[in-house]
NUFI-974257 format. One line per field, with one value per residue (C-alpha): x, y, z; residue number from 0. Coordinates in pm, 1 decimal, decimal comma. Example, Ala and Ser with C-alpha at 12.3 -4.5 7.8 and 13.67 -1.06 7.14 Angstrom:
2
x = (1230,0;1367,0)
y = (-450,0;-106,0)
z = (780,0;714,0)
resi = (0;1)
//
This chain:
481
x = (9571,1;9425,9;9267,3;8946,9;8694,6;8638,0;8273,4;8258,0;8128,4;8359,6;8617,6;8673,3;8869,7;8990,0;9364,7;9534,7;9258,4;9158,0;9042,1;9197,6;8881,3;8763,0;8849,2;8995,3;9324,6;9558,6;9386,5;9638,0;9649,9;9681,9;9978,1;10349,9;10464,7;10660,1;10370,2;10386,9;10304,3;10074,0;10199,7;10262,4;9994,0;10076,7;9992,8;9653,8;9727,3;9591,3;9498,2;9616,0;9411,7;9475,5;9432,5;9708,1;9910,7;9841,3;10135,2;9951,1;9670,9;9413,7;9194,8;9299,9;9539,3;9835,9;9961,7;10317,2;10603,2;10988,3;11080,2;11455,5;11271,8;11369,5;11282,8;11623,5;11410,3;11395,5;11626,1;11762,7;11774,0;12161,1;12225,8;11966,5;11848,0;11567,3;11318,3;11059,4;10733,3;10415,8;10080,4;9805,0;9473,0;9153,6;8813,1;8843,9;9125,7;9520,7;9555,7;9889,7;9906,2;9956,2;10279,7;10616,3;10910,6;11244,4;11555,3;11728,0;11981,0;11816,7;11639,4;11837,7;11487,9;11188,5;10985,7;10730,2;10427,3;10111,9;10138,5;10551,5;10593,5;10930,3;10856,1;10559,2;10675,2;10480,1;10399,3;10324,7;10249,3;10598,1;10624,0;10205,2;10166,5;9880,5;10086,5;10232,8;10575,1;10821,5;11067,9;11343,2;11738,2;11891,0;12185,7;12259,9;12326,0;12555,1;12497,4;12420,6;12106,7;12023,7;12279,8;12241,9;12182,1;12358,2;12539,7;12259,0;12128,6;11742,5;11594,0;11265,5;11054,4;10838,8;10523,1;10364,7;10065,6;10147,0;10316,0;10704,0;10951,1;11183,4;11401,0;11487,9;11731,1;11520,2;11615,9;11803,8;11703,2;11852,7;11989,9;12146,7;12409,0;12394,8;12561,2;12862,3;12842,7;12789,4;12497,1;12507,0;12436,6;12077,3;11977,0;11637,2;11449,4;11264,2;10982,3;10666,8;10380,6;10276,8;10427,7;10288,9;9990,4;9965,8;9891,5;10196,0;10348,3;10704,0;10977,3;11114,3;11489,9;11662,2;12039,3;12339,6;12560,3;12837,0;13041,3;13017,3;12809,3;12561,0;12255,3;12050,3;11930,0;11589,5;11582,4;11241,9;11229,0;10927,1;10716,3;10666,0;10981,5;11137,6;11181,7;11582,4;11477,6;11469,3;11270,9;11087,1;11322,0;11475,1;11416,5;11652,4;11578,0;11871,5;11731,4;11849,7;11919,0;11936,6;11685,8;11590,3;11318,6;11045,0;10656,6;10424,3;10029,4;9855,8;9681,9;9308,1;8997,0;9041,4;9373,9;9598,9;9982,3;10075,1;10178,1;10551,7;10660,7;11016,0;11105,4;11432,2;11711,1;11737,6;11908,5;11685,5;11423,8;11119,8;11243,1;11127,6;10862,6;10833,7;10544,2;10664,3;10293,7;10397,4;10270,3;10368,6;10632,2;10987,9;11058,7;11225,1;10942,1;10736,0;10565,1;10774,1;10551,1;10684,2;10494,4;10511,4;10817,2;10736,6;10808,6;10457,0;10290,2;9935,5;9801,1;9426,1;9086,5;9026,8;8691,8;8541,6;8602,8;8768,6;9096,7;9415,5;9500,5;9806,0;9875,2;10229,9;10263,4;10449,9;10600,5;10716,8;11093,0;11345,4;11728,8;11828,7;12102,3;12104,9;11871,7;11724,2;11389,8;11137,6;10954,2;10751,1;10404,1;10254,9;10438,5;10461,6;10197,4;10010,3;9899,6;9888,3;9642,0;9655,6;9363,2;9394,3;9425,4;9737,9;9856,0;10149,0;10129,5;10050,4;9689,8;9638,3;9702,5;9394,9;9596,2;9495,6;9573,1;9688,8;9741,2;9990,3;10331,9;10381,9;10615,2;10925,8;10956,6;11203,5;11454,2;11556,5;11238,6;10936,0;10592,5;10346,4;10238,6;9896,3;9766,1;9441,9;9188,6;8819,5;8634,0;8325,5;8354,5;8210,4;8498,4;8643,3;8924,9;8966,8;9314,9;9443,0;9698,4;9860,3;10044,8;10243,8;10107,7;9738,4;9605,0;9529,1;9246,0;9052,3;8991,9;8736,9;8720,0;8390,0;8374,5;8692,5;8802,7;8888,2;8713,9;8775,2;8529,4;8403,1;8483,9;8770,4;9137,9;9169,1;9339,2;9507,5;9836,6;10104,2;10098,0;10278,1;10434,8;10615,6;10961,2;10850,7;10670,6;10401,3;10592,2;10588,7;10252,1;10342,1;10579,8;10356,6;10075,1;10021,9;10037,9;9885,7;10062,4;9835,2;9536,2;9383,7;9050,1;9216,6;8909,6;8757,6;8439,4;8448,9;8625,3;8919,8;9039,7;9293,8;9597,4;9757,2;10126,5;10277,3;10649,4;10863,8;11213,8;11426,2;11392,1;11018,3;11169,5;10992,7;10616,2;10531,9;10176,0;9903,4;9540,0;9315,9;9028,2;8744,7;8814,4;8641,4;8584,7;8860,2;8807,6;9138,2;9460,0;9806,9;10148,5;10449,5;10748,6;10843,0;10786,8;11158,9;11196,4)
y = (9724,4;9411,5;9389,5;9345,8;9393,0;9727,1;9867,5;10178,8;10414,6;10262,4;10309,5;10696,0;10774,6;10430,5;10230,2;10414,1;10509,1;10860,7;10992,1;10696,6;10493,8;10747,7;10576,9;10878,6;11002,7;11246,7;11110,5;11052,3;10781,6;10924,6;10813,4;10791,6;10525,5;10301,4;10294,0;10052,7;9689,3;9503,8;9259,7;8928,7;8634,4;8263,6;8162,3;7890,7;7547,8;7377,2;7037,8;7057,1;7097,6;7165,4;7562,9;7748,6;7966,8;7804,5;7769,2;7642,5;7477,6;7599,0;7684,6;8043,1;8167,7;8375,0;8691,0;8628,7;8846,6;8975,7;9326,2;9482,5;9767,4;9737,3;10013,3;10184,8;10375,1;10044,4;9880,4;10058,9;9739,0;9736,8;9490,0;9217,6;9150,3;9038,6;8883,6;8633,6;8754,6;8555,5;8758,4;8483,3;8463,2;8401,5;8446,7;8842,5;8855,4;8850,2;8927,8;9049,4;8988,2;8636,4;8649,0;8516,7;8711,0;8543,5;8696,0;8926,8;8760,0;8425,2;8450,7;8575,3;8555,1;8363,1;8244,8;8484,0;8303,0;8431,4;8818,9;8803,4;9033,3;8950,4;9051,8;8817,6;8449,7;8187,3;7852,5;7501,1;7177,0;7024,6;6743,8;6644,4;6669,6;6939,2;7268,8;7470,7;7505,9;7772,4;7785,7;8052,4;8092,4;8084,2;8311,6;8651,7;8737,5;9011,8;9388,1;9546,5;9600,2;9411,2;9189,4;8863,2;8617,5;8337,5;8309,3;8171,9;7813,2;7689,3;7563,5;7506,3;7709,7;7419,2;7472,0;7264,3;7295,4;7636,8;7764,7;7777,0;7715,1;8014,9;7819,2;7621,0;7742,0;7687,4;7340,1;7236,6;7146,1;6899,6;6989,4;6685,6;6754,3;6846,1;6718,2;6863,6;6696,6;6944,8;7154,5;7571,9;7855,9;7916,1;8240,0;8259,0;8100,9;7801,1;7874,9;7620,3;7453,9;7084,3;7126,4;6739,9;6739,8;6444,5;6633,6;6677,5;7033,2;7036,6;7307,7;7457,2;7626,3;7803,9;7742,4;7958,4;7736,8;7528,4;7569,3;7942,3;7890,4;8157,2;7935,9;7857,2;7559,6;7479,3;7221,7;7065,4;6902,7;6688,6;6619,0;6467,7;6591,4;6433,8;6620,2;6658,6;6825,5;6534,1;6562,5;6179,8;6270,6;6595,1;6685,0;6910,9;7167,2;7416,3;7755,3;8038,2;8327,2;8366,9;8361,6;8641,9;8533,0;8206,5;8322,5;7972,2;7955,3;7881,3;7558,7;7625,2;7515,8;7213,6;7086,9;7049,5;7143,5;7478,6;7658,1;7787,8;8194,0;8250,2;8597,7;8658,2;8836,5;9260,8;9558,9;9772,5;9738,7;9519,4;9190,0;8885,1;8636,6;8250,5;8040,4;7676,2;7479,4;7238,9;6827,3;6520,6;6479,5;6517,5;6936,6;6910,1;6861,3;7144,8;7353,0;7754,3;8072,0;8324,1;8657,6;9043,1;9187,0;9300,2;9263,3;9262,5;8931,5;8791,1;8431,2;8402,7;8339,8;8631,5;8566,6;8280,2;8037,3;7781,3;7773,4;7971,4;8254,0;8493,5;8877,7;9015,9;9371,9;9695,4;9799,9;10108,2;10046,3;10170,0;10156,3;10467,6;10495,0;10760,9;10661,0;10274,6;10477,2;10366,3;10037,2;9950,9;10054,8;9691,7;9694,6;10107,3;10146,2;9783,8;9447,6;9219,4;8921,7;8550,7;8334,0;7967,9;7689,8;7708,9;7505,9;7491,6;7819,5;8117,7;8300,5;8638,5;8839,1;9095,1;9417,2;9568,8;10032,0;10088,7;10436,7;10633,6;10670,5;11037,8;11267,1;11246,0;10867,5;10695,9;10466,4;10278,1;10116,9;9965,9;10224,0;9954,9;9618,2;9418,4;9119,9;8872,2;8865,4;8685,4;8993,4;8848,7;8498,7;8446,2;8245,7;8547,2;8723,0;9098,9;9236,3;9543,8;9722,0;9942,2;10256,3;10507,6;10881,5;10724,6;10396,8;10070,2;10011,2;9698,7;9576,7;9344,0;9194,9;9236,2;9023,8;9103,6;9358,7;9496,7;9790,5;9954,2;9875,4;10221,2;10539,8;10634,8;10407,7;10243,5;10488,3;10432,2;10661,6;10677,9;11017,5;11284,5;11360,7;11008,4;10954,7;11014,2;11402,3;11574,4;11663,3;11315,6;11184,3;10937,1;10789,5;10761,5;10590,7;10202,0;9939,4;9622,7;9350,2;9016,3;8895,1;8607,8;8479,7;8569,9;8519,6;8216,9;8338,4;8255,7;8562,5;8714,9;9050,0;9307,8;9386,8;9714,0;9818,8;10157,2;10126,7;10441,3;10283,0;10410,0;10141,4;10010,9;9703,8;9700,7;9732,6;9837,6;9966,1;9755,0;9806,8;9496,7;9549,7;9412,3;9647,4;9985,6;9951,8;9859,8;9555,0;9672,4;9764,8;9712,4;9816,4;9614,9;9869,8;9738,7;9363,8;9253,7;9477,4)
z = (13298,4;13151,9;12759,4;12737,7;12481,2;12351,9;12260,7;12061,3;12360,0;12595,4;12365,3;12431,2;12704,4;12806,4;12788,7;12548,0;12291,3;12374,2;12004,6;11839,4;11766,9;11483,5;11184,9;11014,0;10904,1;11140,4;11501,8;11720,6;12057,3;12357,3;12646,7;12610,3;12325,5;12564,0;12884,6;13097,3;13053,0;13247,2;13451,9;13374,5;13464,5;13428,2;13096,3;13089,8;12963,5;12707,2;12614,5;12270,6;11893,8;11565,0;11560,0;11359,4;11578,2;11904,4;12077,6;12446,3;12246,7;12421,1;12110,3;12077,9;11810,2;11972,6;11876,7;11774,6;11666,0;11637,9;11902,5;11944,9;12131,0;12539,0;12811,6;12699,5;12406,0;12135,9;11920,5;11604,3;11376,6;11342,7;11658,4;11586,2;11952,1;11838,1;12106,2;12033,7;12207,4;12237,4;12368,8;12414,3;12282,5;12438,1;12460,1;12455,1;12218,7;12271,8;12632,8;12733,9;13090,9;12940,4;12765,8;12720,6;12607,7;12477,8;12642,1;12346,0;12118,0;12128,7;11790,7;11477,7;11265,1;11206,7;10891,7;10723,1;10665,0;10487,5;10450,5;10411,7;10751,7;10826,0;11209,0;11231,9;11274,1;11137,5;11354,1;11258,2;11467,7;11339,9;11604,2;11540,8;11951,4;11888,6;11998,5;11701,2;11683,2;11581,3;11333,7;11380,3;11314,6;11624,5;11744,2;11647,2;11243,2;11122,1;11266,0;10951,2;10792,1;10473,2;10585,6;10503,2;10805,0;10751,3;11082,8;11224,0;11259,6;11203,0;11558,6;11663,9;11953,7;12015,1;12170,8;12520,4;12736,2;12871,8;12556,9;12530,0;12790,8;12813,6;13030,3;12726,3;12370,7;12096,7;11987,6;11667,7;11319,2;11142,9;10818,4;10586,0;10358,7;9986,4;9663,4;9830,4;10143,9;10357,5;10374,0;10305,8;10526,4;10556,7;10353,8;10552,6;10853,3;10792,3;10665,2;10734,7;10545,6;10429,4;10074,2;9964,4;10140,2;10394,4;10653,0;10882,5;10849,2;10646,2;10629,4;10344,5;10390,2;10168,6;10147,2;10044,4;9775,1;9961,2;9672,1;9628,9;9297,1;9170,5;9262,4;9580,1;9750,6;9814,8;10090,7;10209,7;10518,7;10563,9;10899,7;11105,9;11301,1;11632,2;11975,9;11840,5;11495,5;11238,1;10953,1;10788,7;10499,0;10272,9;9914,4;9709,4;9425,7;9302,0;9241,1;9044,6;9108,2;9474,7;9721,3;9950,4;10162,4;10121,8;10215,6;10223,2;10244,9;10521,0;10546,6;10409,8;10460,5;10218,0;10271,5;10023,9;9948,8;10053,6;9770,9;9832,9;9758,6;9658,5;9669,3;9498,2;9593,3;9553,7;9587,8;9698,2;9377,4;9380,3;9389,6;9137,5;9251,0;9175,0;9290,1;9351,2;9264,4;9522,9;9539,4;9673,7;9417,7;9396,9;9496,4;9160,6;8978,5;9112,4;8850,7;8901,7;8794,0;8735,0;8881,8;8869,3;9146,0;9491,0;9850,1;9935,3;9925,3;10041,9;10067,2;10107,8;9947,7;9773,5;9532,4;9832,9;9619,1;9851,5;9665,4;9728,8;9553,1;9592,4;9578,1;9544,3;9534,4;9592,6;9970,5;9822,0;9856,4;9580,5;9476,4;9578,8;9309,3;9061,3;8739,5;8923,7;9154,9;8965,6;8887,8;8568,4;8534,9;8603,7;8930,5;9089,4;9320,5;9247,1;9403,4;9118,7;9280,1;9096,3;9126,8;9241,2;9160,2;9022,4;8712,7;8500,2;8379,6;8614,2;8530,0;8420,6;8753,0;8886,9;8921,3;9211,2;9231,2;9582,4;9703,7;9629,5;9876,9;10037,5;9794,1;10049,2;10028,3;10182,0;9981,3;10240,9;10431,4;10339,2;10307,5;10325,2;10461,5;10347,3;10549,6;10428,1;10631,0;10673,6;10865,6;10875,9;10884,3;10475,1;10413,3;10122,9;10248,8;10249,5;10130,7;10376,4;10292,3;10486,5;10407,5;10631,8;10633,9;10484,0;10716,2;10617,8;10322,5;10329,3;9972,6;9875,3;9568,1;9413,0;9106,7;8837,6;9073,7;9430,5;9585,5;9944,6;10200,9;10390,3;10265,0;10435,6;10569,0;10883,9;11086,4;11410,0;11520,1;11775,2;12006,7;11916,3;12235,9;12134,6;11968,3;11613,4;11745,3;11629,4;11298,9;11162,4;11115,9;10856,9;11102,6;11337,5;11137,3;11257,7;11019,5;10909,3;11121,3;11087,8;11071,1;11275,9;11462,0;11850,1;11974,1;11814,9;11721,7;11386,5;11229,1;11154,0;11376,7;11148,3;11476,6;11360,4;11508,4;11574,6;11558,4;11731,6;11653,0;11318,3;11099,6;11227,0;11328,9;11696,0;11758,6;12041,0;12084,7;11900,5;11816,8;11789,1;11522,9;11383,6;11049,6;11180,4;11579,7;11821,9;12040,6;12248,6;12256,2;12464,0;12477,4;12465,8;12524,1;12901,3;12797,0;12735,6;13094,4)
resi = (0;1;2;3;4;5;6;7;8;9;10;11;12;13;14;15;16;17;18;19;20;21;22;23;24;25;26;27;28;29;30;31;32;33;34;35;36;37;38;39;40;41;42;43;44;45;46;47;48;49;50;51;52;53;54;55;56;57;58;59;60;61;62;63;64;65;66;67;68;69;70;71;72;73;74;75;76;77;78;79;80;81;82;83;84;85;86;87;88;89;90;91;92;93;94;95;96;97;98;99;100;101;102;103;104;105;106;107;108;109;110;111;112;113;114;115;116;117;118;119;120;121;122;123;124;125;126;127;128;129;130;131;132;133;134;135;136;137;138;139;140;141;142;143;144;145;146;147;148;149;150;151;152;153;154;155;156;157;158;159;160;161;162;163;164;165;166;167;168;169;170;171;172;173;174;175;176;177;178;179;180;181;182;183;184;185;186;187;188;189;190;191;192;193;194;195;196;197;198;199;200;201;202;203;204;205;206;207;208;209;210;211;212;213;214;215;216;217;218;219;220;221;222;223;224;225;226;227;228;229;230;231;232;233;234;235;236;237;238;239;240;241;242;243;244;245;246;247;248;249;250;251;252;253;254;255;256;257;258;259;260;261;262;263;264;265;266;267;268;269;270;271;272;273;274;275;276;277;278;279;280;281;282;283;284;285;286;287;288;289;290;291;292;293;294;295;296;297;298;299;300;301;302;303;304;305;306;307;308;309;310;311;312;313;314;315;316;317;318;319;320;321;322;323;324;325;326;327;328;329;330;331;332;333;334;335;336;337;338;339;340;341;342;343;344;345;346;347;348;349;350;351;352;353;354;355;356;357;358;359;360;361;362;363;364;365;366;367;368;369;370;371;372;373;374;375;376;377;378;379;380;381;382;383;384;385;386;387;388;389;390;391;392;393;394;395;396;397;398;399;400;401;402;403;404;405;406;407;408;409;410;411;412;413;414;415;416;417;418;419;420;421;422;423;424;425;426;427;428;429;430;431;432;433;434;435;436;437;438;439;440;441;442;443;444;445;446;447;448;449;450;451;452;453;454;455;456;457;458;459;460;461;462;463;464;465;466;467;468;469;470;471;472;473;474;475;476;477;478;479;480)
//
């Protein structure tokens, strides 16, 4: 069945939305989790532009992201075949009879960008040919989870006039050697932005030490890149202690260096934050604040006032060992949001109460997910954050603090005749995925994801919103076939 636009009246009763457009707590969708995909249409070419996230340029952002489920009943995170899947925008939204799916195994990982969802991969137009470009590790990293995934390789998905060619491996980066002479195993996908500000999009990497040394390399790859992966020149800066993931801003309205999120390394606990104040100096010059802990983090124009700011917060994750479950007050159950610009010393953050996680947490996986989004076009972006077992809040800040838009979450849930039954409604409560203007009317639409598998690693039924009504919604189960 093809997406289309949603009204509210229509909304009742059609795809898979039966009772699922209230925006209440507890209402469930209606159809089996995994239902079957639409078929496949060839995917309209584009001329190229300079939209963010457009892998066919054609003017429409895409809906990109990371799936292990298959028609089998979904990945359970511990084999990594991950699949790259693109669903294409257009004038109605991301339509997924226009899609392209990445056989399984081909992508280890790909760089979180913006909101810091490790499933949603960011893009950039790394080659300048007008079609943004993916940055991934290639092949498939250790079968454990938390393991770290250094067995894979950075390559590029690079985009063309009718999007990515599946026919084709992602293709390499090129990686110059250290002090050592040889570079380290990448600790994280390449993660993209244009850290100095001339315009062409860079990539930051961050490198386990050749040497075995306690430290971390920061290596920053600057664009323009060539069709075989080689940056205009690298840039080195050690880092200490080690890295566990890099989040970068998106490119705003005014240009600029994208400031550069390193999330340190954890066991289990909210991890440290630095923000790199990035320039078109040497990396090793770049101003480092230090912020609050958490694995939630948030680029976006907060107060409207055309600068970046940055909100790292709690997902609700803990060390699970006897006497380490708890955080510190500043951090337990908080965004902590940092106005832009950003200077030498990091401002006094906005600290932002989120609601609280269900009694029975779990240790293990994340309970929440936030995303920035411009709902309305005003140019100020609204923070939602989503939490299993409540919905997603939309937060607004409202002049020296944030305050939830509508009176109740953002609720949209799997069925209960799925895997997760109708015991489990916190499992089956979608989250915040991304945020982006599909449509290209001149705001932002929130997608939500309902996950079935064990560890929430595969989406596979999404909602498309405009923050309370649904424009559509799909299923992805069946896409990988």
């Amino acid at each position: 069945m093809p997406f289309g636009r949603l009204t509210v009246p229509a909304c009742v009763g059609a795809l898979l939305l039966t009772g699922a457009c209230a925006n209440v707590p507890g209402v469930p969708a209606a159809g089996p989790a995994g239902g079957s995909a639409p078929e496949a249409s060839p995917v309209p070419e584009g001329r190229g532009g300079d939209v963010a996230d457009d892998v066919n340029g054609d003017g429409f952002p895409d809906l990109l992201f990371l799936s292990s489920y298959t028609e089998d009943g979904g990945g359970d995170g511990l084999e990594w075949d991950l699949r790259l899947v693109v669903v294409y925008g257009s004038q109605n939204g991301p339509e997924p009879t226009t899609r392209a799916v990445f056989g399984p195994g081909t992508v280890g990982a790909a760089a979180s960008v913006g909101g810091g969802n490790r499933l949603r991969p960011g893009t950039a137009d790394l080659d300048g040919d007008g079609y943004a470009d993916v940055p991934v590790l290639t092949g498939s990293p250790p079968g454990s989870l938390g393991a770290s995934v250094s067995a894979g390789r950075p390559g590029i998905v690079w985009g063309g006039p009718a999007g990515p060619d599946l026919r084709e491996e992602p293709g390499p980066v090129s990686v110059p050697g250290g002090p050592s002479g040889v570079p380290g195993s990448p600790a994280a996908a390449p993660t993209p932005g244009d850290f100095d500000g001339d315009g062409h999009a860079d990539l930051a990497l961050a490198e386990d030490s050749a040497t075995g040394a306690d430290t971390a390399g920061l290596v920053v790859l600057y664009g323009p890149f060539d069709r075989e992966g080689t940056p205009e020149r690298t840039a080195r800066r050690p880092v200490a202690p080690w890295i566990g993931g890099l989040v970068a801003a998106p490119a705003g309205p005014g240009g600029g260096p994208a400031p550069l999120l390193v999330r340190h390394g954890s066991d289990g606990e909210q991890p440290a934050n630095t923000l790199l104040v990035t320039g078109p100096g040497d990396p090793g010059g770049w101003d480092a604040l230090e912020l609050l802990p958490g694995s939630l983090s948030a680029f976006g124009d907060f107060d409207g006032d055309g600068q970046t700011d940055v909100a790292v917060g709690d997902d609700g994750t803990r060390n699970d060992e006897p006497g380490h479950g708890t955080e510190p007050a500043e951090v337990d159950g908080r965004m902590n949001v940092y106005p832009g610009p950003f200077g030498p010393q990091a401002p006094e953050p906005l600290p932002v109460p989120l609601a609280p996680t269900p009694t029975e947490r779990s240790f293990s996986y994340h309970q929440r997910t936030v995303a920035a989004c411009d709902l309305d076009g005003d140019g100020a972006d609204t923070l939602a954050v989503g939490l299993a077992g409540h919905g997603v809040d939309l937060l607004d800040e409202d002049g020296g603090g944030f305050s939830a838009a509508g009176d109740a979450p953002l609720v949209r849930s799997g069925p209960e005749d799925g895997p997760q039954g109708a015991d489990s409604p916190a499992a089956r409560t979608a989250e915040a995925f991304a945020c982006a203007d599909h449509d290209a009317d001149g705001a932002d639409e929130l997608v939500l994801a309902y996950d079935p598998s064990v560890d929430r690693s595969a989406p596979v039924r999404w909602w498309v919103t405009d923050g309370d009504a649904d424009e559509g919604a799909f299923d992805s189960g069946d896409f990988g076939g």
